[in-house]
Backbone as ProteinMPNN parsed JSONL, in Angstrom:
{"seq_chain_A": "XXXXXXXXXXXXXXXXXXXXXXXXXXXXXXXXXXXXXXXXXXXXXXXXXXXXXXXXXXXXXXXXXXXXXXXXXXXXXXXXXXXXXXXXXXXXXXXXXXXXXXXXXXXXXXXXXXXXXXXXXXXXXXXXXXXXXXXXXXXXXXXXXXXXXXXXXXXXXXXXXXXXXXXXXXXXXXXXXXXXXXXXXXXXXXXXXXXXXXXXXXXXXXXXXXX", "coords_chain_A": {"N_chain_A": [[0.849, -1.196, 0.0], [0.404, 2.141, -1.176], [2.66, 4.781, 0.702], [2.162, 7.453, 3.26], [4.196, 9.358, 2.002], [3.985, 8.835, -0.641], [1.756, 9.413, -1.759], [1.406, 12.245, -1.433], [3.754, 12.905, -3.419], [2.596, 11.923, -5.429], [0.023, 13.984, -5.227], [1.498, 16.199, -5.933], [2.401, 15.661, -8.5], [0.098, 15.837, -9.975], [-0.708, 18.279, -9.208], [0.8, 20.104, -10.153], [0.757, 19.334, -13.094], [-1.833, 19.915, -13.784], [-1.991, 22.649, -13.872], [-0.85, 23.547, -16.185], [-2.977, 23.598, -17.907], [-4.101, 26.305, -17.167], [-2.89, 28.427, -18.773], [-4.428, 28.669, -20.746], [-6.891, 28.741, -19.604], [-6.53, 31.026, -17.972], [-7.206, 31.863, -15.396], [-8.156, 34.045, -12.357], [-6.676, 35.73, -9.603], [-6.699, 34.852, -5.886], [-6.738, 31.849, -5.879], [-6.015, 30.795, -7.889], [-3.353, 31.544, -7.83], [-2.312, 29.791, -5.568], [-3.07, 27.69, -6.991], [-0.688, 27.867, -8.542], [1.326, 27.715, -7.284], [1.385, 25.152, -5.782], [2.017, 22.423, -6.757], [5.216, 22.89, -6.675], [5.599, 23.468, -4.165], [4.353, 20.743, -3.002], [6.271, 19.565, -3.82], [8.262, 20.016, -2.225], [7.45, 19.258, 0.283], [7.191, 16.668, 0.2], [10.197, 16.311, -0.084], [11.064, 16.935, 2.379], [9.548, 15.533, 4.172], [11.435, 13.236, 3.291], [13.801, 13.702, 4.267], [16.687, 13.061, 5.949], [18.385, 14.593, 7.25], [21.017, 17.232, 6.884], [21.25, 17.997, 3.886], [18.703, 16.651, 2.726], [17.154, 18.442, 4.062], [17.887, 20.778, 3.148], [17.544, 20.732, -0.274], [14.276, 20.149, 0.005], [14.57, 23.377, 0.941], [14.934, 24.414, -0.924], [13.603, 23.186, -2.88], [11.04, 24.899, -2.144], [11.805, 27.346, -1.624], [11.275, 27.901, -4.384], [8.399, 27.384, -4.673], [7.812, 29.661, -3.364], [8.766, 31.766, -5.293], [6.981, 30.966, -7.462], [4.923, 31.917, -6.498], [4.706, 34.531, -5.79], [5.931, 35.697, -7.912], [3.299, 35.804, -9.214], [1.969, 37.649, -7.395], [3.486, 39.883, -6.465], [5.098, 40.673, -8.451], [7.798, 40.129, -11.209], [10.473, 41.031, -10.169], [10.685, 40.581, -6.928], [10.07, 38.074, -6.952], [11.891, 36.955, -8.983], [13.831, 36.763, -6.95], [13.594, 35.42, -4.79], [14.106, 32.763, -6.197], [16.418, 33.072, -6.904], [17.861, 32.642, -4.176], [17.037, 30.251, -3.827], [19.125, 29.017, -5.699], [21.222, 29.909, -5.384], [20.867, 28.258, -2.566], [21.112, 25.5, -3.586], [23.497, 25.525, -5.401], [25.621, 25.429, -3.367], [24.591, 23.005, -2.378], [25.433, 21.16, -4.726], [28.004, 21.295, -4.371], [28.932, 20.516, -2.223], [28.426, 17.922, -3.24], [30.471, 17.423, -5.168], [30.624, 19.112, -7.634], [31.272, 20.532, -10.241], [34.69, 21.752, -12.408], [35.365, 25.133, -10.531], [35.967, 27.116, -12.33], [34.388, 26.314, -14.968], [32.056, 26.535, -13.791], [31.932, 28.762, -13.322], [32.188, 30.282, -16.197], [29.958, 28.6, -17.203], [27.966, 30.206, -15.955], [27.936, 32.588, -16.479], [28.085, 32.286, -19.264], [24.868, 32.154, -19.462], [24.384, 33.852, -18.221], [24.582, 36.216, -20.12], [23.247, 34.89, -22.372], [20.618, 35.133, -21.584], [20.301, 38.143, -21.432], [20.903, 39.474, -23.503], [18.27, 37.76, -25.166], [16.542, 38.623, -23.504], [15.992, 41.931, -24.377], [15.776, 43.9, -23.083], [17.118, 46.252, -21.942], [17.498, 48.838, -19.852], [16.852, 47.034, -17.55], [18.524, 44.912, -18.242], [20.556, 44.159, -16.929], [19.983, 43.718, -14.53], [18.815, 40.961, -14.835], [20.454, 39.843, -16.142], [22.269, 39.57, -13.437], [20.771, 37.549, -11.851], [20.306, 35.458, -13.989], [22.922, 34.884, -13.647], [23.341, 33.383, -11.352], [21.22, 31.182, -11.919], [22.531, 30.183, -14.32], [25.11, 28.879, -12.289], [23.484, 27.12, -10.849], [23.045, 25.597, -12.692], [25.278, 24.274, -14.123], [26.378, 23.49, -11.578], [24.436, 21.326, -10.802], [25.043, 20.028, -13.442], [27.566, 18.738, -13.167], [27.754, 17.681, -10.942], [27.733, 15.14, -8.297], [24.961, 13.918, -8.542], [22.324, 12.322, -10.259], [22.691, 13.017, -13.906], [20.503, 12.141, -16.303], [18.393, 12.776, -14.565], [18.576, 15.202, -12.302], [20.893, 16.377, -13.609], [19.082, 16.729, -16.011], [16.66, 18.134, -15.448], [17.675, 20.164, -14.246], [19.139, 21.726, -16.695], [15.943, 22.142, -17.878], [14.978, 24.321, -16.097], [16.918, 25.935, -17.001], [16.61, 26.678, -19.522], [13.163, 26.907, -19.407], [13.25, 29.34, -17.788], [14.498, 30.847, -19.783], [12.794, 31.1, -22.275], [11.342, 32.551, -20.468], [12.838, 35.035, -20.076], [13.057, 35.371, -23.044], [10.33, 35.881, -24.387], [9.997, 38.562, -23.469], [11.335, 40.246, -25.27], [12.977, 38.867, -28.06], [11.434, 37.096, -28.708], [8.811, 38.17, -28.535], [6.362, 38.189, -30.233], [5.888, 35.693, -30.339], [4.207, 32.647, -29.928], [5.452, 30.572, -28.665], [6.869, 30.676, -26.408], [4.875, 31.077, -23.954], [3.753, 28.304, -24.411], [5.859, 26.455, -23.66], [6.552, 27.646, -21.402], [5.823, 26.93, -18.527], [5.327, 23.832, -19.013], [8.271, 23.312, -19.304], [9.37, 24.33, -16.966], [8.155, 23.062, -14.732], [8.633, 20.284, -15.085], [11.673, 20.361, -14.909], [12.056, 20.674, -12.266], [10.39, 18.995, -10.944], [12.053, 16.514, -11.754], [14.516, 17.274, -10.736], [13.871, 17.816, -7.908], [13.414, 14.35, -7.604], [15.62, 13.181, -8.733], [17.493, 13.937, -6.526], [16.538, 13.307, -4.242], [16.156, 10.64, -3.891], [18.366, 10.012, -4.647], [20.034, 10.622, -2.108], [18.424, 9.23, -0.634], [18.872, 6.66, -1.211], [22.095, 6.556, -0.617], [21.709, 6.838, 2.413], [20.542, 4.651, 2.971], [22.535, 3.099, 1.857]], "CA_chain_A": [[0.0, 0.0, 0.0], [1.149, 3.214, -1.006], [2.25, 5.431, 2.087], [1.973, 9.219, 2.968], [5.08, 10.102, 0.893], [3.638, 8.378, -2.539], [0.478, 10.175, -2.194], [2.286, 13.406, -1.554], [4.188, 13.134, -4.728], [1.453, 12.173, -6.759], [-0.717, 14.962, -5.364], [2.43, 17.337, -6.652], [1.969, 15.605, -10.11], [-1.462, 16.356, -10.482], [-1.556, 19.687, -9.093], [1.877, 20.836, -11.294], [1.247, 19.205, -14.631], [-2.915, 20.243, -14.147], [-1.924, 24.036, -13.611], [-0.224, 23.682, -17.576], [-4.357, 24.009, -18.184], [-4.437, 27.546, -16.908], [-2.642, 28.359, -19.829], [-6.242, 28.345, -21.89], [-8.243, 29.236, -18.46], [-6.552, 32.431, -17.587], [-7.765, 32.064, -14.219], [-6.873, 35.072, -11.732], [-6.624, 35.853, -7.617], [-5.809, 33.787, -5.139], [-6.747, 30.357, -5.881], [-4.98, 30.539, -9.198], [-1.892, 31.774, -7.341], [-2.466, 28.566, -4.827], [-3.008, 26.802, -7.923], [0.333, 27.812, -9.28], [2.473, 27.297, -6.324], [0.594, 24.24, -4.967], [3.041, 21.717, -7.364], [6.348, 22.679, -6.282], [5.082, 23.293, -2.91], [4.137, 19.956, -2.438], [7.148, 18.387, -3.747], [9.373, 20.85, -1.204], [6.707, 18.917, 1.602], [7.812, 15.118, -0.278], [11.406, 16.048, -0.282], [10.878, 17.129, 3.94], [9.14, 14.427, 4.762], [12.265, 12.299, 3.448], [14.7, 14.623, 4.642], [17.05, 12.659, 7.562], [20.245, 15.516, 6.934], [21.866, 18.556, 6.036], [21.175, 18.04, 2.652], [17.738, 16.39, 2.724], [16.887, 19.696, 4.283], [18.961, 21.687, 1.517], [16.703, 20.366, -1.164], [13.324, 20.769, 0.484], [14.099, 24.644, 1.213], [15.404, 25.095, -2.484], [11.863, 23.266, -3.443], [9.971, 25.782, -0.824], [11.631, 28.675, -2.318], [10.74, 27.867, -5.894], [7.021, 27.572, -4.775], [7.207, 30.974, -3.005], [8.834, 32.076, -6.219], [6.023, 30.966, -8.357], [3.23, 33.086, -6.143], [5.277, 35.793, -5.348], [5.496, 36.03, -9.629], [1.879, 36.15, -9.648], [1.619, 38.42, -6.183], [4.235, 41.044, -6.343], [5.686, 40.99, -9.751], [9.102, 39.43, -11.867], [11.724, 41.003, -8.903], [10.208, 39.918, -6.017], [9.64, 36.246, -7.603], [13.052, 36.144, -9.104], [14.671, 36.724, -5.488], [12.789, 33.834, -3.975], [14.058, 31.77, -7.167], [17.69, 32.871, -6.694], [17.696, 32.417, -3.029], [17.01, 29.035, -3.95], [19.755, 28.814, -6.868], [22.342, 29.845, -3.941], [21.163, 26.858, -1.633], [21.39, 24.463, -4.341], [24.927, 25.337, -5.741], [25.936, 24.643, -1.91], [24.205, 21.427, -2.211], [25.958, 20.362, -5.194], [29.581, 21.53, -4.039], [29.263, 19.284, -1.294], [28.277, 16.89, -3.805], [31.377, 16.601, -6.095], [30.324, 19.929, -8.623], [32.981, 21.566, -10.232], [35.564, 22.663, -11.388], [34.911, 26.226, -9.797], [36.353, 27.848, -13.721], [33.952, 25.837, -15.331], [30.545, 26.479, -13.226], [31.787, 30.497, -13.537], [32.11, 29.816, -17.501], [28.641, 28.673, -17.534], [27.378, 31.32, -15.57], [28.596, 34.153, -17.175], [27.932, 32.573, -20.779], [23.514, 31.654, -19.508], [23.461, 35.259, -18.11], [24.653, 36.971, -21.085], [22.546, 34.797, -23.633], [19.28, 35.872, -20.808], [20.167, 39.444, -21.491], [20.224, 39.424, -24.927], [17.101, 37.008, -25.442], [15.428, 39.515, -22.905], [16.07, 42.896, -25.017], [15.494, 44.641, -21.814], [17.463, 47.424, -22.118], [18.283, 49.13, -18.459], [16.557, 45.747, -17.177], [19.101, 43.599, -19.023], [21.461, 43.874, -15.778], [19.424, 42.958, -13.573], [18.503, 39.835, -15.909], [22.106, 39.02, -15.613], [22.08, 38.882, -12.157], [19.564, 36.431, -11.468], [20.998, 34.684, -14.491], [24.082, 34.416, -12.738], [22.904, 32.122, -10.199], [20.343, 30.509, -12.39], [23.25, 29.42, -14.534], [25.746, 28.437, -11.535], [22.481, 26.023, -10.455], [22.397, 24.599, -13.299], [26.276, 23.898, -14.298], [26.738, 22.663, -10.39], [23.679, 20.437, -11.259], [25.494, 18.888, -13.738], [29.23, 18.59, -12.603], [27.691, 16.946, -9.545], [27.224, 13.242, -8.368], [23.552, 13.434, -8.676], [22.457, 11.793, -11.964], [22.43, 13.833, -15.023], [19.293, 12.15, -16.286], [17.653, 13.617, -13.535], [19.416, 16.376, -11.826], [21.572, 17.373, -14.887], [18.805, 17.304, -16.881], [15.769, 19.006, -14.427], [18.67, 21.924, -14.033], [18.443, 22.299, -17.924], [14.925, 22.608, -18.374], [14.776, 24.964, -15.832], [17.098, 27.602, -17.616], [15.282, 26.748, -20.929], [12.047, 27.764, -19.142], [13.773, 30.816, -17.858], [15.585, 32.134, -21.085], [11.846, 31.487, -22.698], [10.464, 34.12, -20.359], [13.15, 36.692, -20.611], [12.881, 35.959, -24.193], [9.488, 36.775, -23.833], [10.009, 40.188, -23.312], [12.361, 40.747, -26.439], [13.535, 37.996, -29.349], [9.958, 35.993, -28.695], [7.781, 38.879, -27.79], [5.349, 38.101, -30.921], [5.709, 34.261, -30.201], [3.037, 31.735, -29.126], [6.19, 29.168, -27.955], [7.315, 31.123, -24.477], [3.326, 30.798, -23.173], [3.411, 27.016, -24.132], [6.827, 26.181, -23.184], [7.737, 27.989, -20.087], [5.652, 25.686, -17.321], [6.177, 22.726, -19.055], [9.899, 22.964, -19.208], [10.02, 24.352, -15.187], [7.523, 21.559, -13.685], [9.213, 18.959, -15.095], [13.165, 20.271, -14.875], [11.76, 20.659, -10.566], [10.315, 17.825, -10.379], [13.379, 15.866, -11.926], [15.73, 17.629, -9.39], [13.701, 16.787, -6.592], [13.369, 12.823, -7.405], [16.498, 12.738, -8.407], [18.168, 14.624, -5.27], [16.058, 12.577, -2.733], [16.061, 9.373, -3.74], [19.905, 9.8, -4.805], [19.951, 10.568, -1.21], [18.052, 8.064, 0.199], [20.461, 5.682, -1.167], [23.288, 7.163, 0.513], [21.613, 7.071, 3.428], [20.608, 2.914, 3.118], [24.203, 2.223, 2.447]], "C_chain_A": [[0.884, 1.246, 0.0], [1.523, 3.6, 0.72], [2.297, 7.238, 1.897], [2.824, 9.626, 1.782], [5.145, 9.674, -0.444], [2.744, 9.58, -2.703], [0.551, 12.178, -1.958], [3.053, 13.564, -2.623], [3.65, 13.212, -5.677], [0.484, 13.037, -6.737], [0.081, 16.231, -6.605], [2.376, 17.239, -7.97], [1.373, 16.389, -10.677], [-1.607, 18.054, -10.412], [-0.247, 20.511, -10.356], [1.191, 20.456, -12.74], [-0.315, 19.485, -14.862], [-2.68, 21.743, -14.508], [-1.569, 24.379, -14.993], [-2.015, 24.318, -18.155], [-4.385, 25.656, -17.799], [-3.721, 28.49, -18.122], [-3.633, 29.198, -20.719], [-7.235, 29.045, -20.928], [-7.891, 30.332, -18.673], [-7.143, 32.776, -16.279], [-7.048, 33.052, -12.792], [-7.316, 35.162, -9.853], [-6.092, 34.673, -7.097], [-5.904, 32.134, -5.342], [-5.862, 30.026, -7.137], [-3.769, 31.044, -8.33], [-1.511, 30.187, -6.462], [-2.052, 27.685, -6.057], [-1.45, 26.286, -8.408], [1.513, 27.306, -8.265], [2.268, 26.03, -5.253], [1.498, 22.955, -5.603], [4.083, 21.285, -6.746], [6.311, 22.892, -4.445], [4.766, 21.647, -2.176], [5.623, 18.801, -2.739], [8.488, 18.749, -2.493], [8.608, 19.757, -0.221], [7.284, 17.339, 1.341], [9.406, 15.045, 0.185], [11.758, 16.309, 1.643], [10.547, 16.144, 4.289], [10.061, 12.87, 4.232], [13.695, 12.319, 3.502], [15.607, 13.757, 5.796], [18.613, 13.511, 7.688], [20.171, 16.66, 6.115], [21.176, 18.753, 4.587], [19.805, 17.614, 1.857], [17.004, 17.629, 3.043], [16.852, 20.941, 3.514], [17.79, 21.651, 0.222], [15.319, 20.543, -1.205], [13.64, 22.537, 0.58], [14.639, 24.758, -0.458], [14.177, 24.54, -3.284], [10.773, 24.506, -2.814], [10.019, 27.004, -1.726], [11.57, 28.907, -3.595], [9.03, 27.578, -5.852], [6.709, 28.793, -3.792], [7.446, 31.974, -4.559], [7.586, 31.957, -7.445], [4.959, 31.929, -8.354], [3.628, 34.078, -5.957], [5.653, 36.582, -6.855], [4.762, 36.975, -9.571], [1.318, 37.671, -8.857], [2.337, 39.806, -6.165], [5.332, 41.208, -7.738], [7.35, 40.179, -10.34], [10.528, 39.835, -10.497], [11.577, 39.973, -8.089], [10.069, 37.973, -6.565], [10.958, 35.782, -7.59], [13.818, 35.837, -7.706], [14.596, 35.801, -4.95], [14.032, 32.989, -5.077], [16.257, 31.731, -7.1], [17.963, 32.695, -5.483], [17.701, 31.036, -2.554], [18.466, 28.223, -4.637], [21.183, 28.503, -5.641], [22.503, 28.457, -3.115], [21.53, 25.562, -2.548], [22.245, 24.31, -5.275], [25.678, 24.842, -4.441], [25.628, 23.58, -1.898], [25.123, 20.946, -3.443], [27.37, 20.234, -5.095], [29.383, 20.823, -2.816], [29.314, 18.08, -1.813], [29.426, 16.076, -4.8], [31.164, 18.149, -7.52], [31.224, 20.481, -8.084], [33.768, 21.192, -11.699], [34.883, 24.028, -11.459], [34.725, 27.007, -11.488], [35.09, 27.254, -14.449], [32.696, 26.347, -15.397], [31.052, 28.271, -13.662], [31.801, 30.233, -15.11], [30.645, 30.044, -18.164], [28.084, 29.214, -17.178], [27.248, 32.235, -16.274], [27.785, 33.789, -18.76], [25.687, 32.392, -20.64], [23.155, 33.613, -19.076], [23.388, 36.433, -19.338], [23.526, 36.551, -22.49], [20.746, 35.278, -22.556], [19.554, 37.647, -21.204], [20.281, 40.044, -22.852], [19.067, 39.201, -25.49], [16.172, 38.195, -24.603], [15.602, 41.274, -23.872], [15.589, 44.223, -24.104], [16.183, 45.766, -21.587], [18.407, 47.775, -20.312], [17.597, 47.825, -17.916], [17.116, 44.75, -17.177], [20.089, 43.414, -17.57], [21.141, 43.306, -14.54], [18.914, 41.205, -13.715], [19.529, 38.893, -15.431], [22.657, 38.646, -14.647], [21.829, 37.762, -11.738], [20.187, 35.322, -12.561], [22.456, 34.125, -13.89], [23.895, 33.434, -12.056], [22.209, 30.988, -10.686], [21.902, 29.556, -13.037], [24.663, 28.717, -13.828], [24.691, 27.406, -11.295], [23.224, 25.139, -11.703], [24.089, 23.801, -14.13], [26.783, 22.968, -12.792], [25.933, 21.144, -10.305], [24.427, 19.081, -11.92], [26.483, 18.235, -13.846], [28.967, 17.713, -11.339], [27.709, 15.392, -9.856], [26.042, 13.117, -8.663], [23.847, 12.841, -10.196], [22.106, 12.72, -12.879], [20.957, 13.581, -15.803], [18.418, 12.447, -15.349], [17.43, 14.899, -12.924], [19.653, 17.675, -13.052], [20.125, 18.297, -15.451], [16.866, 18.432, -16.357], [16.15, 20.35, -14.677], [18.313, 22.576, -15.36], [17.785, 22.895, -18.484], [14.498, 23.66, -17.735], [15.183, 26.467, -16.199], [15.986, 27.532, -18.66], [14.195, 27.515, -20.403], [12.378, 29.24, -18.685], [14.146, 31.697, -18.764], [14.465, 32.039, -21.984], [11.028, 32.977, -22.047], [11.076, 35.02, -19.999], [12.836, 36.813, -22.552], [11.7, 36.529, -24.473], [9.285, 38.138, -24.159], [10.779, 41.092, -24.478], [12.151, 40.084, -27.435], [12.108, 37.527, -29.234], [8.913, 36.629, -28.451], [6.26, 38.73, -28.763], [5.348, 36.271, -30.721], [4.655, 33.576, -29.801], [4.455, 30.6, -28.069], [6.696, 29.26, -26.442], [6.082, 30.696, -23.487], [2.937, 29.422, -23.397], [4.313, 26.282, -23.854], [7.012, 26.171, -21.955], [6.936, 26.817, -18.98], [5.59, 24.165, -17.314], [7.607, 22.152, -18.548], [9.977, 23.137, -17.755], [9.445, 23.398, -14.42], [8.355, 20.42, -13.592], [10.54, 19.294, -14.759], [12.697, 20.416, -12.657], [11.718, 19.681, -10.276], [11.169, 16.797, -10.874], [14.152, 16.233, -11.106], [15.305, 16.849, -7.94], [13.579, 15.289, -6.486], [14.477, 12.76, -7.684], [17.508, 12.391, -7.138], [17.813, 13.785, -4.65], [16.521, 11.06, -2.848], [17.858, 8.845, -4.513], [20.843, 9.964, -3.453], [19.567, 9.412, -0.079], [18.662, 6.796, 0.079], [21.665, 5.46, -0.765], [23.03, 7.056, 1.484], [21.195, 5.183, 4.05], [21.754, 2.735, 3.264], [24.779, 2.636, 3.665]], "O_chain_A": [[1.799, 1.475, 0.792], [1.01, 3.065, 1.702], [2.407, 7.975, 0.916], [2.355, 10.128, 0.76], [6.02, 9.966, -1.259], [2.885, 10.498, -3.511], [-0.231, 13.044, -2.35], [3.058, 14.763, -2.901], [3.788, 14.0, -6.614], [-0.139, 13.211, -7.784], [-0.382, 16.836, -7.572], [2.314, 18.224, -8.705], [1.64, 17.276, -11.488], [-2.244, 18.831, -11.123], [-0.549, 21.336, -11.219], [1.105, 21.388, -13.539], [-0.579, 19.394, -16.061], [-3.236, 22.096, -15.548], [-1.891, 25.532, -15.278], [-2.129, 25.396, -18.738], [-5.027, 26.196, -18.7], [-4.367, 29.529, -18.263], [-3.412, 30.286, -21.249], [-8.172, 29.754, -21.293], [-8.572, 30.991, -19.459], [-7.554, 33.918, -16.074], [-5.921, 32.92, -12.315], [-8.209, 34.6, -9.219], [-5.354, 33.808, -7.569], [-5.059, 31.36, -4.891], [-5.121, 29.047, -7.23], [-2.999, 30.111, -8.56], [-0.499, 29.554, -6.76], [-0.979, 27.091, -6.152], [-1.016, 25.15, -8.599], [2.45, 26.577, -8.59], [2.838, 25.933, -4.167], [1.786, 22.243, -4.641], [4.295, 20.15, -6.318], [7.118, 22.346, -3.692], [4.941, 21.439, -0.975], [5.928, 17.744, -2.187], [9.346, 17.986, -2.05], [9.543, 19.118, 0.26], [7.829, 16.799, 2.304], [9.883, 14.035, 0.702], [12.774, 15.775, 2.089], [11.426, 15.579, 4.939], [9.695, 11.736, 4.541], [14.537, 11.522, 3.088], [14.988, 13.84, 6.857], [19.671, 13.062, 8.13], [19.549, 16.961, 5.097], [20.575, 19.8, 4.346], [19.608, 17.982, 0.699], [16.134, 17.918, 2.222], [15.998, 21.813, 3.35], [17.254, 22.709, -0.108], [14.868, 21.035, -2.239], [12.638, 23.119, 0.164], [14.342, 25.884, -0.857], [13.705, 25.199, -4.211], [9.696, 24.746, -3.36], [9.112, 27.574, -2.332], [11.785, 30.04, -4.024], [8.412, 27.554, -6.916], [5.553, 28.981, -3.415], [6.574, 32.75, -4.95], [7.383, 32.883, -8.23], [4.335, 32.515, -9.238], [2.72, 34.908, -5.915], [5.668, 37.808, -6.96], [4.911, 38.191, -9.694], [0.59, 38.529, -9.356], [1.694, 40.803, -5.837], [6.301, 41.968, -7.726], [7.94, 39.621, -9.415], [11.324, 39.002, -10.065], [12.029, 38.835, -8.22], [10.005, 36.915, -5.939], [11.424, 34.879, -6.895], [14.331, 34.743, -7.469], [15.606, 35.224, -4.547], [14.991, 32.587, -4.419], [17.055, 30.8, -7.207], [19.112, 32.311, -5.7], [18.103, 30.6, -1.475], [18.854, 27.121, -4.246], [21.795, 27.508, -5.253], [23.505, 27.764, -2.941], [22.255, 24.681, -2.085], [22.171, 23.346, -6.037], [26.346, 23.814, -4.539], [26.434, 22.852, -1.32], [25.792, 20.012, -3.002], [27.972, 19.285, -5.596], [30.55, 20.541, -2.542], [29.954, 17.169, -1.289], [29.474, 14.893, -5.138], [31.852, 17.876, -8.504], [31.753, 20.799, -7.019], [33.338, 20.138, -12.168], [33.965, 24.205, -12.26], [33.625, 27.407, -11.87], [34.429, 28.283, -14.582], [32.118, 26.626, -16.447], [30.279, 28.885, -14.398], [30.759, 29.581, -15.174], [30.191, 30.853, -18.974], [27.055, 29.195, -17.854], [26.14, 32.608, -16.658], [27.092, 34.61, -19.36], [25.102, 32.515, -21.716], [22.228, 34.349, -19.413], [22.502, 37.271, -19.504], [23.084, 37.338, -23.327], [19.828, 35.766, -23.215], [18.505, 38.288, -21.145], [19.707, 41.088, -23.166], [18.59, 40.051, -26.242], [15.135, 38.603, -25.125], [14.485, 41.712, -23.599], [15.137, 45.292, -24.515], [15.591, 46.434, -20.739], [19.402, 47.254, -19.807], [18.68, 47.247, -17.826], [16.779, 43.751, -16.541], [20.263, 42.238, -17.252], [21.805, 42.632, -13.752], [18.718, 40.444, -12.767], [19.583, 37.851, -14.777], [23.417, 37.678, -14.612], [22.672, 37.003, -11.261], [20.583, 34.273, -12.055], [22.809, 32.949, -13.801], [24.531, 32.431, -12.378], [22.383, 29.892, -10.153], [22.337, 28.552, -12.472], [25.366, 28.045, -14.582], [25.208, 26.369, -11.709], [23.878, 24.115, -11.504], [23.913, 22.727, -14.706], [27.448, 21.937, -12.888], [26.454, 20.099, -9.917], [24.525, 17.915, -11.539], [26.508, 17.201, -14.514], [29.881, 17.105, -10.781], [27.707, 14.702, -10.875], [25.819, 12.02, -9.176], [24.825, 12.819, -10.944], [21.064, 13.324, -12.622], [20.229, 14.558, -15.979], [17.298, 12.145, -15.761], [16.393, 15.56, -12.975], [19.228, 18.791, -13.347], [19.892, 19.505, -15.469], [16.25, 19.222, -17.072], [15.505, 21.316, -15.087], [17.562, 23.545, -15.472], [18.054, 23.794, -19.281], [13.638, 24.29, -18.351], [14.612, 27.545, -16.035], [14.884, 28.08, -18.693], [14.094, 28.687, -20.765], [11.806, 30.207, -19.188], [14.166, 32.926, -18.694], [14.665, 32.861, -22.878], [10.462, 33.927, -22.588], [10.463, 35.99, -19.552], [12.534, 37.816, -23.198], [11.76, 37.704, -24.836], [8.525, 38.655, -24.978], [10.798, 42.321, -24.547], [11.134, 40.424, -28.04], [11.61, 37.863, -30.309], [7.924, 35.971, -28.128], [5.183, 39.052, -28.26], [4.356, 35.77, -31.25], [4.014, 34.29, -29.031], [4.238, 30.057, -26.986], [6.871, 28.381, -25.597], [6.263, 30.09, -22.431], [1.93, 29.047, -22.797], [3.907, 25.133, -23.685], [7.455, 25.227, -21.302], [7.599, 25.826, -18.676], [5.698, 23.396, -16.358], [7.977, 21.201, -17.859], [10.575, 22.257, -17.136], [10.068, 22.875, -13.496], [8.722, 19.768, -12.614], [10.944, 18.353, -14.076], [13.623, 20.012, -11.954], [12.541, 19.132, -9.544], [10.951, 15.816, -10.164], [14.672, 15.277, -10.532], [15.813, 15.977, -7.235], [13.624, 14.834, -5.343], [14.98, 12.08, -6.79], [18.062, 11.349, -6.79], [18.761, 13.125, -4.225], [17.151, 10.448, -1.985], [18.306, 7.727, -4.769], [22.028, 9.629, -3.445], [20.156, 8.938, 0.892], [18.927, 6.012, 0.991], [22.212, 4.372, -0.586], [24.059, 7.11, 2.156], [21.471, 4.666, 5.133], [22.271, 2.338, 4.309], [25.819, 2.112, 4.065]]}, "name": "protein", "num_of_chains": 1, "seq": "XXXXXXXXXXXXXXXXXXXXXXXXXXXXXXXXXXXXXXXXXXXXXXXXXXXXXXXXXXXXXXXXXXXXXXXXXXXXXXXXXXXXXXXXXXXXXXXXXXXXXXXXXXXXXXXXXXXXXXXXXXXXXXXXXXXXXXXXXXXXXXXXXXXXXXXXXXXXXXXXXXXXXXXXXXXXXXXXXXXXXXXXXXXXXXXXXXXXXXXXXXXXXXXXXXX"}
């Protein structure tokens, strides 16, 4: 029989890969904000409830603050959101430099080259620096991601989809601004590159923690 922490993951399914529907709805206030941050929210509560360390911990608050990031989007606008989202990016380059990610030249490399193609793709003008910022971190995640021990089909490739969905919605705002592909892309690509991090992370964890 399943137990709590199945039916906690598969709620996170349902409620992430249903919310792709709002899409088409357009549904607005608070329950659509719930809606939107109710996903990664629940997989931050999966990855807690199989948390026994440092790093089990690590992973849950870097899920947490990618489902305050989602409502804090919707609630107080693209700053406020991204902050949450890099806040997260931070704890989970720490998690993978404990893990074996690296070398240091490398992860700065890919940083530098994800924030510059975000500030281009965004055409943002005095905005573009701030872009680059947040890119900064976004692409340190996602090079520590995959320099780490976690598994690359998982981890690696979670980290991935999560710039992808990011460098769709600065493009967005610039190179893609007449597009249909950013508004049917972007929560595809971030549900799934999340919820690949977190099954990978945990249960690449929880193996470590059997042996």
């Amino acid at each position: 029989m399943a137990d709590r922490k199945d039916w906690v993951l598969a709620a996170a399914l349902v409620a992430g890969m249903s919310y792709y529907a709002d899409y088409w709805l357009a549904i607005e206030g608070p329950a659509a904000v719930l809606w939107k941050g109710s996903g990664v929210a629940l997989l931050a509560l999966w990855a807690a409830l199989h948390a026994r360390g440092a790093d089990g911990r690590a992973i849950a608050a870097v899920l947490g603050l990618g489902a305050a990031g989602d409502m804090l989007l919707e609630t107080h606008g693209l700053t406020v959101g991204a902050l949450a989202f890099l806040a997260g990016h931070v704890l989970a380059v720490r998690l993978y430099l404990r893990h074996g990610a690296g070398p240091l030249p490398l992860l700065a490399g890919n940083a530098v080259g994800i924030a510059l193609l975000a500030a281009l793709l965004s055409g943002a003008g005095d905005g573009a620096l701030g872009i680059a910022v947040y890119a900064l971190g976004l692409g340190a995640m996602e090079g520590a991601a995959w320099t780490s021990r976690f598994p690359r089909r998982t981890v690696g490739l979670g980290a991935v989809l999560f710039v992808v969905s990011d460098l769709l919605i600065f493009a967005r705002q610039g190179a893609l601004a007449e597009s249909v592909l950013p508004g049917l892309l972007i929560w595809p690509t971030y549900f799934a590159g999340q919820a690949l991090i977190a099954w990978g992370v945990v249960t690449t964890l929880a193996k470590g923690q059997r042996g």
